[in-house]
C-alpha positions in Angstrom: 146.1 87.8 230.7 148.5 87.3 228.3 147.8 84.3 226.1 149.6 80.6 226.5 151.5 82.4 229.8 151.9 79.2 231.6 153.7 77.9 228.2 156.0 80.4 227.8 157.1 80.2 231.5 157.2 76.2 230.7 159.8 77.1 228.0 161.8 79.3 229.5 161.7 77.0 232.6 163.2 74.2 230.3 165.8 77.0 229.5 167.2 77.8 232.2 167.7 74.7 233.4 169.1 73.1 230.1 172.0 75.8 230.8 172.4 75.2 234.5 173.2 71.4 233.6 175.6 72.3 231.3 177.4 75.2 233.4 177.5 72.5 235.8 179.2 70.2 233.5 181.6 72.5 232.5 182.6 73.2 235.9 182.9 69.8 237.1 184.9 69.2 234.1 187.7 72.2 234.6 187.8 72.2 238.6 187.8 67.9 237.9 185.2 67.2 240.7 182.3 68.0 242.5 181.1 71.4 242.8 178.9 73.2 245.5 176.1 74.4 243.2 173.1 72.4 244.5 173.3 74.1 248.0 173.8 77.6 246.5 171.2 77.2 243.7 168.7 76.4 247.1 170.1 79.9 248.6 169.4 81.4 245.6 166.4 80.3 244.7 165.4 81.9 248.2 166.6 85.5 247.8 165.3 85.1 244.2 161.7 84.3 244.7 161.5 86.1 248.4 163.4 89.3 246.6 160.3 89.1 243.6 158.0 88.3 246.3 158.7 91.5 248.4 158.3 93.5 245.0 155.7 92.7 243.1 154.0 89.6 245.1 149.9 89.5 246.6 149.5 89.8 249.9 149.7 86.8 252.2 146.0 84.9 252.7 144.7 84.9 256.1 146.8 82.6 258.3 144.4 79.6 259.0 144.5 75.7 258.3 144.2 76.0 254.6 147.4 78.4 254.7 149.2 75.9 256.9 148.0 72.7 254.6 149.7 74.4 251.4 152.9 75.3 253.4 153.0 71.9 253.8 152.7 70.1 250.8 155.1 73.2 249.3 157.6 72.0 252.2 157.1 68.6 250.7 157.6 70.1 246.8 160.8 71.7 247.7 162.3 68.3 249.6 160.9 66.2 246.6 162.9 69.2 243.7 165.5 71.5 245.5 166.7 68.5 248.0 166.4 65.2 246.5 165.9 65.9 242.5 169.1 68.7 242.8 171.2 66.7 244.5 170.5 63.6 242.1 170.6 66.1 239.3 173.7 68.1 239.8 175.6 64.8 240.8 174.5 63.0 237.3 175.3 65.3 235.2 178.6 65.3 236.4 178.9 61.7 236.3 177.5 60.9 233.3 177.0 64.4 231.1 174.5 66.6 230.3 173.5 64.9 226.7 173.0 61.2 228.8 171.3 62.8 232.0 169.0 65.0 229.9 167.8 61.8 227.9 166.9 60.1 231.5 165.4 62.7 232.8 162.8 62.6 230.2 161.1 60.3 231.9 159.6 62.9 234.2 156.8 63.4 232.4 156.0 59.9 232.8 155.9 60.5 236.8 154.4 63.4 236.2 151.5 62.6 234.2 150.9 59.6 236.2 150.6 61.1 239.1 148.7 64.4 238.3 146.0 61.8 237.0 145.8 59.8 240.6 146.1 63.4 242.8 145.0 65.9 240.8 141.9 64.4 238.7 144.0 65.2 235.3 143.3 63.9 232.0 145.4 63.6 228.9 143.6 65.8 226.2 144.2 65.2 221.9 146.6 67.9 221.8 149.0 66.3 225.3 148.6 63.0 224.1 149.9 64.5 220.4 152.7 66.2 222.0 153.4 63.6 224.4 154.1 61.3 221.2 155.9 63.9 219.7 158.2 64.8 222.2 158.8 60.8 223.0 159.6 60.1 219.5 162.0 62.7 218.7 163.3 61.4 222.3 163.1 57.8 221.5 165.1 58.5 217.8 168.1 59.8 219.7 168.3 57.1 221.9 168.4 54.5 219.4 170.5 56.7 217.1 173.4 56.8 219.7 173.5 53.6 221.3 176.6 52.5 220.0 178.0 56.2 221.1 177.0 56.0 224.4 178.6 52.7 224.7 181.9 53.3 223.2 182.6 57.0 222.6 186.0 58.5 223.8 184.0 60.3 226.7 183.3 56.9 228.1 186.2 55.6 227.6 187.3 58.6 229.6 185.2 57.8 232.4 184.6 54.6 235.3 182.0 52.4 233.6 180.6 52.4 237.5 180.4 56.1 238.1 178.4 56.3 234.2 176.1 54.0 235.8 175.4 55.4 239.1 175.6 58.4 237.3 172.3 56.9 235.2 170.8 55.5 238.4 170.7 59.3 239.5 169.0 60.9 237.0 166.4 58.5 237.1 165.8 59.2 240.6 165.8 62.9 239.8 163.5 62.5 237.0 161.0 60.5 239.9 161.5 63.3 242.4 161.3 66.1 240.3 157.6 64.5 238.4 156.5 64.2 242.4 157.2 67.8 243.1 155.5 69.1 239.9 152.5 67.2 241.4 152.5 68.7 245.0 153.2 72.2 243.8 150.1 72.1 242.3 148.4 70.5 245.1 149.5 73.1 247.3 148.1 75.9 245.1 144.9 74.5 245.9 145.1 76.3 249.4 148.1 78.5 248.8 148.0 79.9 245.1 151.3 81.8 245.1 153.8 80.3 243.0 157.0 83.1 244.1 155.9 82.2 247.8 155.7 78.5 247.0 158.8 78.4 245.5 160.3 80.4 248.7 158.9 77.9 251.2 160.4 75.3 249.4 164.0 76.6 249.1 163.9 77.5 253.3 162.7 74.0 253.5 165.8 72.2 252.0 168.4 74.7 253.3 166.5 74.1 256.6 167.2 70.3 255.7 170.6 70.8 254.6 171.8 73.0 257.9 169.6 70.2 260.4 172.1 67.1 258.1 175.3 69.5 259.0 175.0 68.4 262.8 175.0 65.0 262.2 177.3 64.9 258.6 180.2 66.0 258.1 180.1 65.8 254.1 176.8 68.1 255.0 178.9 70.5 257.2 181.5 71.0 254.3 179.6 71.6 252.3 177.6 74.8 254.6 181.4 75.7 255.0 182.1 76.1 251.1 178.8 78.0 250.9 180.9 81.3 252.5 183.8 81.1 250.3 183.9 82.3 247.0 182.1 80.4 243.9 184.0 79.9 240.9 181.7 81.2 238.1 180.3 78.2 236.4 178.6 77.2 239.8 177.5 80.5 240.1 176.0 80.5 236.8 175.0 76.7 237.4 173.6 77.3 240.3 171.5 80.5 238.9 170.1 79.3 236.3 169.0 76.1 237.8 167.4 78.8 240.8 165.9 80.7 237.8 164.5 78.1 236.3 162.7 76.2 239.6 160.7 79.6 239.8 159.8 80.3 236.3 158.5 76.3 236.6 156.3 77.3 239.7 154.7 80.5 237.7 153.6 78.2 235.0 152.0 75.9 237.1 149.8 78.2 238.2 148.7 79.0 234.8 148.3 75.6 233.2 148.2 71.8 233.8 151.1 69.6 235.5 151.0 67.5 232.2 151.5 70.3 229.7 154.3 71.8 232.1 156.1 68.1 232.4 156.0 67.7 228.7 157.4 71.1 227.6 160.1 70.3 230.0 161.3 67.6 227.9 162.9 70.2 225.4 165.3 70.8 228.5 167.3 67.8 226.7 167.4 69.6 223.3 168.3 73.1 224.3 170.9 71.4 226.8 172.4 69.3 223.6 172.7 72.6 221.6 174.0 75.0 224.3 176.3 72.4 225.1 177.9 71.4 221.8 177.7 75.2 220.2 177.8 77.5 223.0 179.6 76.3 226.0 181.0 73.4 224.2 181.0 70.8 226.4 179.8 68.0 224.5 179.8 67.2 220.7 178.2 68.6 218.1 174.5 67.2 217.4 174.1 64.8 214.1 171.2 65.2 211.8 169.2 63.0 213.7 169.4 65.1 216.5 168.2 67.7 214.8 165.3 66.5 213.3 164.1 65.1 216.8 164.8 68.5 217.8 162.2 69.7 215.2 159.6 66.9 216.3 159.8 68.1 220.1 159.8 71.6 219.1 156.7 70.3 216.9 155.2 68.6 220.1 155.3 71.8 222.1 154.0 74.1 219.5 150.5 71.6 219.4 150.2 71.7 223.6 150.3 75.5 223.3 148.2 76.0 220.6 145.5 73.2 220.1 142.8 73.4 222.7 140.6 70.8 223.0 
């Protein structure tokens, strides 16, 4: 097995959805408005992990409770993430950025961790509770460092002071949802240790969700409608990468801890800053303090990889 695998799937987890949130940004931002990427990314995310499935996935396990039990909790995983975290997520960013969304979602690892100690019998070790106060420093010294900007910059001025703050109150539900679904995931690979099938149950669940809303909603029916016509191509990359990155997330919980996975996640705000100042250049460019708390949570997920205790 190929060493620190679960960590490396973290990372590139965090990756991937660092540049979904900022395609997503970008596209709200030229088309002015809401786009249709969190009900794509779930179709997606479907034909992605059933399609690697089909290819190169293990055989089902014989079709008795235990099967049935992890189907469940997966069905639960995928309302917790691809419903209610992707909605909230996909709506914050647009309300309130990538940069400001990324630094509330950090609180996942909170949820996470929390709950992965009251389910799953987990236990912070030296190195997570080293790169847990890593990671929260660097995330702490960008908060405090840009208080004043994310007050009074031009962006908000730019922006309803109620939609920035609604846009907050979303990612803070996304960041509870999304530390829930890391915890029944893993639950569910208890009975059901397939992380392309888990992710596949859990993208059928919510489109399952979504079509089921259509007959009583008719925001939800518009927005099955817009799924035939043609995406614009941030929302197709949005929506990609976000699917991308929801399956590489499931892999690594297979292979390591719900804690170590949360934490690593927490560079998702530092990759998003960069991508989106210097390559999609949707926000502005990072300070010097930025970058030094990118070093100290780059410096936090270096020890959880390599310090075993």
């Amino acid at each position: 097995m190929i060493p620190f695998i679960g960590e490396i799937f973290a990372i590139l987890a965090a990756f991937c959805y660092a540049f979904g949130s900022v395609a997503a940004t970008k596209n709200a931002r030229e088309k002015g408005g809401r786009g249709n990427a969190v009900l794509l990314s779930i179709v997606l995310t479907a034909l992605f992990s059933g399609g690697l499935w089909l290819i190169m996935g293990p055989s089902l396990p014989p079709i008795d409770t235990g099967f049935w039990i992890g189907v469940a909790i997966f069905v639960v995983a995928g309302m917790l993430a691809t419903v209610l975290g992707r909605i909230f997520f996909f709506r914050s960013i647009e309300l309130a950025g990538a940069i400001e969304t990324g630094l509330i979602r950090r609180l996942i690892p909170v949820f996470a961790a929390v709950l992965a100690i009251l389910f799953l019998g987990e236990s912070l070790t030296i190195a997570s509770a080293l790169a847990f106060v890593l990671v929260f420093a660097a995330v702490a010294l960008v908060v405090l460092s840009n208080r004043g900007q994310i007050v009074a910059d031009d962006e908000d001025a730019r922006r309803a002071a109620g939609e920035r703050n609604t846009g907050r109150v979303l990612a803070l539900m996304s960041a509870a949802s999304y530390g829930g679904s890391y915890v029944a995931r893993k639950f569910a690979m208890r009975w059901l240790p397939d992380p392309l099938i888990g992710a596949f149950i859990g993208a059928v669940a919510a489109f399952v969700w979504f079509a089921v809303a259509a007959l009583f909603s008719a925001a939800y029916r518009r927005h099955l409608s817009e799924l035939f016509r043609r995406p614009t191509g941030w929302q197709l990359v949005a929506a990609s990468f976000v699917s991308l990155g929801q399956t590489a997330q499931f892999v690594a919980l297979s292979f390591t801890t719900v804690t170590a996975v949360a934490i690593i996640g927490t560079i998702e705000m530092f990759l998003a800053a960069w991508l989106a100042a210097w390559v999609l250049r949707t926000e502005d460019r990072p300070g010097p303090i930025f970058a030094l708390a990118s070093l100290m949570a780059m410096a936090g997920v270096i020890v959880l990889a390599l310090v075993r205790t």
